[in-house]
C-alpha positions as CSV (number, residue, x, y, z in Angstrom):
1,X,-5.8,1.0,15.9
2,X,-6.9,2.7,19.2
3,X,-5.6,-0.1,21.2
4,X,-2.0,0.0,20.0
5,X,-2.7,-3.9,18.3
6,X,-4.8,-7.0,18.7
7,X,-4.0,-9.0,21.5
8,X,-3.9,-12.6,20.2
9,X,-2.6,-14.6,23.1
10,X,-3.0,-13.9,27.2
11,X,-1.9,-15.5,29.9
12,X,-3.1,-14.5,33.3
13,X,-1.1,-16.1,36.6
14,X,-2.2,-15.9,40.1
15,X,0.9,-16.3,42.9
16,X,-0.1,-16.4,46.9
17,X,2.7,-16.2,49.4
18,X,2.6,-16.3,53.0
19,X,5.4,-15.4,55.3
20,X,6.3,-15.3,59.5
21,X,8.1,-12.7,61.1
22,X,9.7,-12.6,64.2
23,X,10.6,-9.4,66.3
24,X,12.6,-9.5,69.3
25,X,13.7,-6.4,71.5
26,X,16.0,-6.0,74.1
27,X,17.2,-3.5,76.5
28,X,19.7,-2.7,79.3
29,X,19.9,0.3,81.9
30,X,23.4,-0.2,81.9
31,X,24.4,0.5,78.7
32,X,25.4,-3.2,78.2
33,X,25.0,-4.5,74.3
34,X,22.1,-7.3,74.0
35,X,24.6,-10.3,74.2
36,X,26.1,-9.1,77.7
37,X,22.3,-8.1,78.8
38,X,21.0,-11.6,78.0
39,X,24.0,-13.1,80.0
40,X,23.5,-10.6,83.1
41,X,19.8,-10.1,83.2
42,X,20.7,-6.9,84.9
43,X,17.3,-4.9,84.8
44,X,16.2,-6.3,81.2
45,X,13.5,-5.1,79.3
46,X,12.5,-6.9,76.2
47,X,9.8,-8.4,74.0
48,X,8.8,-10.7,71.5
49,X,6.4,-10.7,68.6
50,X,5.4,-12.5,65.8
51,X,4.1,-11.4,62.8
52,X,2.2,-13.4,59.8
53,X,1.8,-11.8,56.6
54,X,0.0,-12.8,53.6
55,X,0.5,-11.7,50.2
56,X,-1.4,-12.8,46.5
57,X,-0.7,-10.6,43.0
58,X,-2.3,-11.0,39.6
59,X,0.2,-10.9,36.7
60,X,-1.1,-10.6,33.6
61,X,1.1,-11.2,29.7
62,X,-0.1,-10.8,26.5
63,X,1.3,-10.5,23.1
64,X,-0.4,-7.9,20.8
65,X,0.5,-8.0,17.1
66,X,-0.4,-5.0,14.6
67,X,-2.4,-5.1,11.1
68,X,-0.8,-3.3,8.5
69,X,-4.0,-0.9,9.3
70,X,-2.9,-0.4,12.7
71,X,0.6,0.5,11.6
72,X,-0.6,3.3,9.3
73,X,-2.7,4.8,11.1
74,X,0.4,5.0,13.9
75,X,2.7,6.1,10.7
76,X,0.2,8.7,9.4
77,X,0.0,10.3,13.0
78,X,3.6,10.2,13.6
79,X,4.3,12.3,10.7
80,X,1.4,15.0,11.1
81,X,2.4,15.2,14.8
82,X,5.9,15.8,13.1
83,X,4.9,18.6,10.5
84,X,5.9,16.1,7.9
85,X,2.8,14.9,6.2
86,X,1.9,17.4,3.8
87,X,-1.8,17.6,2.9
88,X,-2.6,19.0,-1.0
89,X,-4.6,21.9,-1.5
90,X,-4.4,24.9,-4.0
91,X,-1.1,26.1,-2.3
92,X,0.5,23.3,-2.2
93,X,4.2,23.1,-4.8
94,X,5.6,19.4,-5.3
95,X,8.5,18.6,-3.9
96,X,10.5,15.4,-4.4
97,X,10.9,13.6,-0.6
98,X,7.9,14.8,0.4
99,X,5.1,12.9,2.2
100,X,1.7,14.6,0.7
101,X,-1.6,13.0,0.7
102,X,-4.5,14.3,-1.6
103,X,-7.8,12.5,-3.0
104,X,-8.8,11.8,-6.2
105,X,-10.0,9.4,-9.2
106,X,-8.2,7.2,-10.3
107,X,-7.6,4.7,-13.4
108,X,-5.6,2.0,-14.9
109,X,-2.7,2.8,-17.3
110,X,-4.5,4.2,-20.4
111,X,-1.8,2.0,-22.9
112,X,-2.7,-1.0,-20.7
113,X,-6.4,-0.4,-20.4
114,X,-6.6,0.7,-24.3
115,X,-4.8,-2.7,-25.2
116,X,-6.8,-4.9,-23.2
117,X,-9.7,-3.5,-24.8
118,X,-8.4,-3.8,-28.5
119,X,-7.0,-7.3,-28.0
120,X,-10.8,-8.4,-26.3
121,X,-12.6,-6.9,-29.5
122,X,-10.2,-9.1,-31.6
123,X,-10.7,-12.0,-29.9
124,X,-14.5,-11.6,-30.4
125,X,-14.0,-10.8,-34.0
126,X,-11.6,-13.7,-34.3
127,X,-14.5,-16.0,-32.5
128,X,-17.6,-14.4,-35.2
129,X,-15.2,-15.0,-38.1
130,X,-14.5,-18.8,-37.1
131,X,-17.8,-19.5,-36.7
132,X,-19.0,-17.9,-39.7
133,X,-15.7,-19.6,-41.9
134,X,-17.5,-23.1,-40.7
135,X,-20.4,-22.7,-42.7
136,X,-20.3,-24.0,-46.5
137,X,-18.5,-22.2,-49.3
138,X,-16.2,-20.4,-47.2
139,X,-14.1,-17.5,-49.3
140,X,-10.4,-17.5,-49.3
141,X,-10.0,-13.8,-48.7
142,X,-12.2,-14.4,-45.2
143,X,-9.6,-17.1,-44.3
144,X,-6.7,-14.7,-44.6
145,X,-8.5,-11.5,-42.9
146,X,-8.8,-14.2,-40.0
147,X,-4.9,-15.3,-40.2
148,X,-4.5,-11.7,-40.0
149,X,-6.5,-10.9,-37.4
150,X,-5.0,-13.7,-35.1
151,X,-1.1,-12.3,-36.3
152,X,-2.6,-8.7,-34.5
153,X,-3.8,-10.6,-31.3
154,X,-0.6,-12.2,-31.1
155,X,1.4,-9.4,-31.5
156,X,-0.4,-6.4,-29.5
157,X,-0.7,-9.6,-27.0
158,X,2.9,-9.6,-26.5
159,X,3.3,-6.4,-26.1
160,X,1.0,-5.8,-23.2
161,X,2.7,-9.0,-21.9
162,X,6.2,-6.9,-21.9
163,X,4.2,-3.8,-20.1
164,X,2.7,-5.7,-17.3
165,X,6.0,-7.5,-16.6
166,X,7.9,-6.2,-13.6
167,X,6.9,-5.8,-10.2
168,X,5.3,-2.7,-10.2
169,X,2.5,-1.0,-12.4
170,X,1.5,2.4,-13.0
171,X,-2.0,3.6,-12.1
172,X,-3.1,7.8,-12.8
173,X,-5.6,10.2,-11.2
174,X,-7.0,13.1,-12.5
175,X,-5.7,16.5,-11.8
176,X,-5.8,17.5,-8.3
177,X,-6.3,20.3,-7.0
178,X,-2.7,21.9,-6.5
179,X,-3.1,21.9,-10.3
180,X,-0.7,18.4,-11.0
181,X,-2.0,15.2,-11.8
182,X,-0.3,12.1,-10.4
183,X,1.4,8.7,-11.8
184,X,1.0,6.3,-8.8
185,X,3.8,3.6,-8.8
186,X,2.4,0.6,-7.1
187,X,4.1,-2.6,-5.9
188,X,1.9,-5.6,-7.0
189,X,2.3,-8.3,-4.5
190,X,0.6,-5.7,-2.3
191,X,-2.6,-5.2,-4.2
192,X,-5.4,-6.8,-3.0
193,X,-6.7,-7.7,-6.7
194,X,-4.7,-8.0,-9.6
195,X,-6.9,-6.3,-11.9
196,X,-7.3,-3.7,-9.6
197,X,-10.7,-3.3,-10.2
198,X,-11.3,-2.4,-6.9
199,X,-9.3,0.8,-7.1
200,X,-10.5,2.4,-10.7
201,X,-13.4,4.6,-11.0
202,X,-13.3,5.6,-7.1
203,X,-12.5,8.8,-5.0
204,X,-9.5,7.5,-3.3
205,X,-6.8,9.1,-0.2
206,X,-3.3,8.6,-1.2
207,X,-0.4,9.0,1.2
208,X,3.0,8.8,-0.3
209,X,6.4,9.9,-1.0
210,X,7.3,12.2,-3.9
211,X,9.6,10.9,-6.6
212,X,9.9,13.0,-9.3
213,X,7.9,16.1,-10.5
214,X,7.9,17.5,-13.9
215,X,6.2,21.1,-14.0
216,X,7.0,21.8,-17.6
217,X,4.1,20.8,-19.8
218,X,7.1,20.0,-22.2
219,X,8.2,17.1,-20.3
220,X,6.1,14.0,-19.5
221,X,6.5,10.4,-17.6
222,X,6.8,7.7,-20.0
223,X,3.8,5.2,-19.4
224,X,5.6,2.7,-21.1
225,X,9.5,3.4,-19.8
226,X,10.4,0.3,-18.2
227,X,9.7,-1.8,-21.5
228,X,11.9,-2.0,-25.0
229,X,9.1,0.2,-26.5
230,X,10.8,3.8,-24.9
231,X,13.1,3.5,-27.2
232,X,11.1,4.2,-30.4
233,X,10.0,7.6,-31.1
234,X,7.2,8.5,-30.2
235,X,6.0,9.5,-33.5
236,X,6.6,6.4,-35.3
237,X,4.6,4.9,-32.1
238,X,1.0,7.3,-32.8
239,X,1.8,5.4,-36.3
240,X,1.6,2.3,-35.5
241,X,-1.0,2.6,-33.6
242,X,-3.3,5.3,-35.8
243,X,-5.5,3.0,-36.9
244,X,-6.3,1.6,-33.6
245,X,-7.3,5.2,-32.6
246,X,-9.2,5.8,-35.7
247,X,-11.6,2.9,-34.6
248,X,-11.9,4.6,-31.3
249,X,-12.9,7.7,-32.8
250,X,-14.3,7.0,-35.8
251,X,-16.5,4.3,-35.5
252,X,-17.9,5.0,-32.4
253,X,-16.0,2.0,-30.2
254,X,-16.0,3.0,-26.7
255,X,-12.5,2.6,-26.0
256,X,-10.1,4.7,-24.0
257,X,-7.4,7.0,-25.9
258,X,-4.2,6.0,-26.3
259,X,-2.1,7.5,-24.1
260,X,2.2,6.8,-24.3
261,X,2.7,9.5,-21.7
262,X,1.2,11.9,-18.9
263,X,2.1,15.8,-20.3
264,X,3.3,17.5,-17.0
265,X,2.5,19.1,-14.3
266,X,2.5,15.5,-13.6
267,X,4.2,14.1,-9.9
268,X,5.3,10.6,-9.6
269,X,4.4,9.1,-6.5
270,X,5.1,5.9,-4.4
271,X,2.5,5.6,-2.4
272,X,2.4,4.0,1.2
273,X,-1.6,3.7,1.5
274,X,-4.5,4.0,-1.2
275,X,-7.6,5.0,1.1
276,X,-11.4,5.9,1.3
């Protein structure tokens, strides 16, 4: 970063050059040019001398290439040396197109997260429920409680399939301290992990560009938009889904709450650099 790049390749040349002069001077009292004075020899004054010089230089190439570190940090001071990086305090109001960074904690999707966690708990109780079905004098209603059990996997299976599909995922912080919390639109092919497990449950920096900002806690940014699901109301959604957050809360799971949508003041942010 300080060095503008990592020099990967340099070539150093030496060169050495050597050279001989030769200067002549003439002269004639009777105002005669130095051809007719060389003829005439009419009072002639003149000289010869010879000169050697010698001459080496050092030239140095090298080709420097930048890590994506490198290039930040040269982005991130071109825009405070600009007055257009905007760093979030109490005073700061969202505005869409604006670069801000602000720190915070941040997590995975709550739907995702939630839906991993229920579809691991099934899987285990699918497992127990196999294994206890293979002792003797197995009962036909624990047959079908399996059979349903593995029709639930499949379908809550497929539809976290259709929300991790795309090329960008969702990840949320907490509430900062301008008073908005923040849906973080990332690009995955430029996460370092997948899972991103190595951005949850952190204090993080985050410099990015404003999207969209909803003030109104009567508005919200879908957490499931981009799939089929935004189409059904969110009513009939809670529904569905009641008696997955009835285990949650009622018998003592630790599982996060299901969460279809972040109540505003929310911002929506595409961020350029996530930070310690």
């Amino acid at each position: 970063m300080l060095q503008g790049g990592i020099s990967t390749v340099t070539r150093i040349s030496v060169s050495e050059s050597q050279s001989d002069k030769d200067l002549q001077q003439y002269g004639a009292t009777f105002g005669l040019n130095k051809a007719f004075s060389m003829l005439l020899k009419i009072d002639l004054s003149g000289g010869r001398k010879k000169r050697t010089e010698a001459s080496s230089g050092v030239q140095k190439a090298e080709e420097r290439v930048h890590t994506p570190a490198s290039l930040f940090q040269s982005l991130r001071e071109n825009l405070i040396d600009n007055g257009n990086l905007k760093i979030v305090d109490s005073d700061y109001q969202p505005k869409v197109r604006d670069f801000i960074e602000f720190s915070a904690q941040l997590r995975k999707n709550p739907i995702i997260q939630t839906l991993d966690t229920f579809v691991g708990l099934i899987e285990m109780a699918i497992l127990f429920s196999d294994e206890a079905c293979q002792k003797p004098k197995k009962g036909k209603g624990k047959s079908r409680e399996i059979e349903e059990r593995k029709i639930l996997k499949k379908q809550m299976g497929q539809f976290l399939e259709s929300l991790k599909t795309g090329n960008t995922v969702d990840i949320v912080s907490n509430e900062l301290v301008c008073g908005f919390k923040a849906v973080i639109t990332l690009e995955r092919e430029f996460l370092n992990d997948p899972t991103m497990s190595d951005l949850v449950d952190g204090q993080f920096n985050v410099l990015g560009k404003v999207i969209r900002v909803i003030d109104s806690e009567d508005d919200a940014i879908s957490l499931i938009r981009k799939t089929a699901m935004s189409a059904i109301p969110e009513k009939i959604m809670k529904e569905d889904f009641s008696s997955l957050s009835a285990l949650a809360t009622d018998q003592g799971f630790n599982i996060p709450v299901l969460e279809l949508k972040v109540r505003g003041p929310v911002i929506q942010v595409l961020p350029i650099a996530i930070f310690v």
